[in-house]
LUMKOL-826587 format. One record per residue (C-alpha): residue in one letter; x, y, z. Coordinates in steps of 0.5 Angstrom, whole numbers, plus 500, padded with zeros to 3 digits. Layout:
BEGIN
aXYZ;...
This chain:
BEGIN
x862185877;x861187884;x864183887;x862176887;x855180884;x853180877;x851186875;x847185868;x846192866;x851197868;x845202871;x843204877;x837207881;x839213884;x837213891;x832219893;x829220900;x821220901;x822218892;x825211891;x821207896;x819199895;x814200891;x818205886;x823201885;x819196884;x816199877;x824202875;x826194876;x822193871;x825200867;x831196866;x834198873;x840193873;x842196880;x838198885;x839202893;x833204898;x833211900;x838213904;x838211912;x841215917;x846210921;x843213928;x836212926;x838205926;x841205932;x834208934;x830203932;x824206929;x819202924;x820207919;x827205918;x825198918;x820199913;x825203908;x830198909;x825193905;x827189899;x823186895;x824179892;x825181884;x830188886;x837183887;x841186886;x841191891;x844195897;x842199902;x844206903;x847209910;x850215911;x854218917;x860221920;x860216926;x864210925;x861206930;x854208929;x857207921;x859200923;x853197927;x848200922;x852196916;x851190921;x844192920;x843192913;x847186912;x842182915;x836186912;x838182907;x841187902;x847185897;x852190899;x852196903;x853203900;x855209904;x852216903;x858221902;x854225896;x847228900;x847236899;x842237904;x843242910;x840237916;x845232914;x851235911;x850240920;x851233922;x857232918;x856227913;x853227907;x857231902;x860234908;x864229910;x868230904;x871237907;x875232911;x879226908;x881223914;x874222917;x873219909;x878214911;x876212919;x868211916;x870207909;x875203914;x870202920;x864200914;x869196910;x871191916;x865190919;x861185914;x864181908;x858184904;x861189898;x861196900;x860201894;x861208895;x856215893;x861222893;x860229890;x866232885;x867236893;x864241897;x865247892;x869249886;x875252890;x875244894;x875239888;x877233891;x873227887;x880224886;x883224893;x876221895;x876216890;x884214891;x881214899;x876210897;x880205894;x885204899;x879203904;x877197900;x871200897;x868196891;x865201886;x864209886;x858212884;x860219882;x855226883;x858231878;x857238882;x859240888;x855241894;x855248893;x851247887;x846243889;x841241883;x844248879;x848248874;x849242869;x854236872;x861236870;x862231867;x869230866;x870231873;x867224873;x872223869;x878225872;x876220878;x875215874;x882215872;x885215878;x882207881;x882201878;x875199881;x868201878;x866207877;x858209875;x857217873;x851221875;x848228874;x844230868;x842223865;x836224863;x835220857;x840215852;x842221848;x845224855;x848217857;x851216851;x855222852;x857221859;x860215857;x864218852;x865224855;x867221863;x870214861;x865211866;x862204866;x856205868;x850211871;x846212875;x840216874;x835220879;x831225878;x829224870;x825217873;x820222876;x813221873;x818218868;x821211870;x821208863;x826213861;x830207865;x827203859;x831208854;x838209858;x839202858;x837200850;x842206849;x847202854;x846195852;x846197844;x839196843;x833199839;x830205844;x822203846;x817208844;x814212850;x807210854;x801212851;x796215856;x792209857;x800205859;x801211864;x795209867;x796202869;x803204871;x800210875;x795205877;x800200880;x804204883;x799207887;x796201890;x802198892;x803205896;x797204900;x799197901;x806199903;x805205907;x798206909;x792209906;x795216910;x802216908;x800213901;x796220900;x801225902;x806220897;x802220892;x801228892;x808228888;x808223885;x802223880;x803231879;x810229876;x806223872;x802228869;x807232867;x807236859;x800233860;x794237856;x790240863;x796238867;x795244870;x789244873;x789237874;x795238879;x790244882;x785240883;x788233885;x792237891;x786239894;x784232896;x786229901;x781222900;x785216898;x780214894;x778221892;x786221889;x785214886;x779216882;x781223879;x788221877;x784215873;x779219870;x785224867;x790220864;x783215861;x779221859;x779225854;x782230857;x780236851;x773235855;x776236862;x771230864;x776229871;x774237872;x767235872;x767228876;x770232883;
């Protein structure tokens, strides 16, 4: 339980910039997600308003429950843009203290935030108080090995009224290096009462498994293995909730997925911004593919929409032995 939010499977989608949009998280729900968080969203864009901002706060019908995540260091920004997300219709409210990004952590959130304990607990508070929505809270174990202070953050956080921590396993230095610690999870875990979800290098059941036993958690959160690969949300949460673990997408069921996925990033974003996005996107698809390599060689090339749509179609249809998706361009 998150609150009075019924939380069916005690799995996450990890919110990632320019990745878990609208109709990302669209497909990972239907994975298995059993909770969902849009993209991270600055607190000083909302106060800017800009369309895009508007745009990334968007829920869709079948995503509850979900939150949608802010970040930064400013209380009264903080505050404002947790008004903001309450009215978008967002089912609780999730504060970014976790992003190792050098723009962001310059500005004093993000994972920068936890070099300073007491500007933790004025943004929690201020955050807290300001709507009657669950808030949950994203940390890093610190900002580097020498600075741990996950249970510190965790014990703030609890105090300041925070419902449900998601815990990173690395520390800012290490970026996306190194395998997360899982007992550092752990250790946070011990230290509260409330709900602890633990994330970094879960990547299928197996490494679920592992970290619950290993950390205790009650839950995880995966992120970068869902790229080209949201089924493995399909795995993780056969493995979470003791049920037998589904066979992978054959080529042709990675199509109608990829398919999907594309039109609803046209009718969201734009043909334009479609484009870009799906330059990342259906690369990753085809990811350990036969001719993967030269398809993502010719499909970066192109910057017609349709001209994308129709190459990723002939690759993951075709046979790829016969490189028809190199013959149609």
């Amino acid at each position: 339980m998150l609150g009075r939010i019924r939380i069916d499977v005690p799995l996450a989608l990890a919110p990632m910039a320019g990745i878990t949009d609208l109709p990302f998280r669209h497909i990972c729900k239907r994975f298995g997600a059993g909770l969902m968080i849009t993209e991270m969203i600055a607190s000083r864009a909302v106060d800017q308003g800009r369309e895009r901002t508007e745009r990334m706060a968007e829920i869709g019908g079948d995503e509850h429950p979900i939150g949608i995540q802010i970040a930064g260091s400013d209380s009264d920004y903080m505050r404002e843009a947790a008004h903001w997300a309450a009215s978008r219709g967002a089912d609780f409210i999730d504060i970014n203290m976790g992003c190792p990004v050098k723009k962001i952590c310059k500005q004093v959130a993000g994972s920068a935030l936890l070099k300073d304990e007491a500007a933790v607990a004025r943004v929690l508070e201020a955050v807290v108080n300001a709507v009657t929505l669950p808030v949950t809270l994203k940390i890093r174990t610190g900002w580097d090995e020498s600075s741990k202070n996950a249970v510190r953050i965790a014990t703030i956080a609890e105090e300041s009224g925070i419902q449900m921590l998601t815990v990173h396993g690395r520390t800012r230095a290490q970026m996306f290096n190194g395998h997360a610690n899982w007992e550092d999870i752990g250790l946070a875990k011990q230290a509260v009462s409330i709900p602890v979800l633990g994330n970094g290098d879960v990547v299928d059941a197996a490494s679920a498994r592992e970290m619950l036993r290993i950390s205790g958690c009650d839950g995880v959160m995966v992120g970068r293995a869902v790229q080209g690969n949201p089924w493995v949300l399909a795995e993780v949460r056969a493995a979470l909730m003791e049920e037998s673990i589904p066979v992978k997408p054959d080529s042709v069921a990675r199509w109608r997925i990829i398919e999907e996925h594309m039109l609803a990033l046209a009718e969201h974003h734009g043909e334009r911004t479609a484009s870009k996005l799906a330059r990342k996107h259906v690369i990753w698809y085809s990811k350990s593919m036969e001719g993967s390599a030269e398809f993502r060689h010719h499909f970066q090339s192109l910057t017609c929409w349709k001209a994308q749509l129709e190459a990723a179609e002939v690759f993951f249809c075709e046979n790829n032995e016969n490189k028809a998706w190199l013959r149609a361009a």
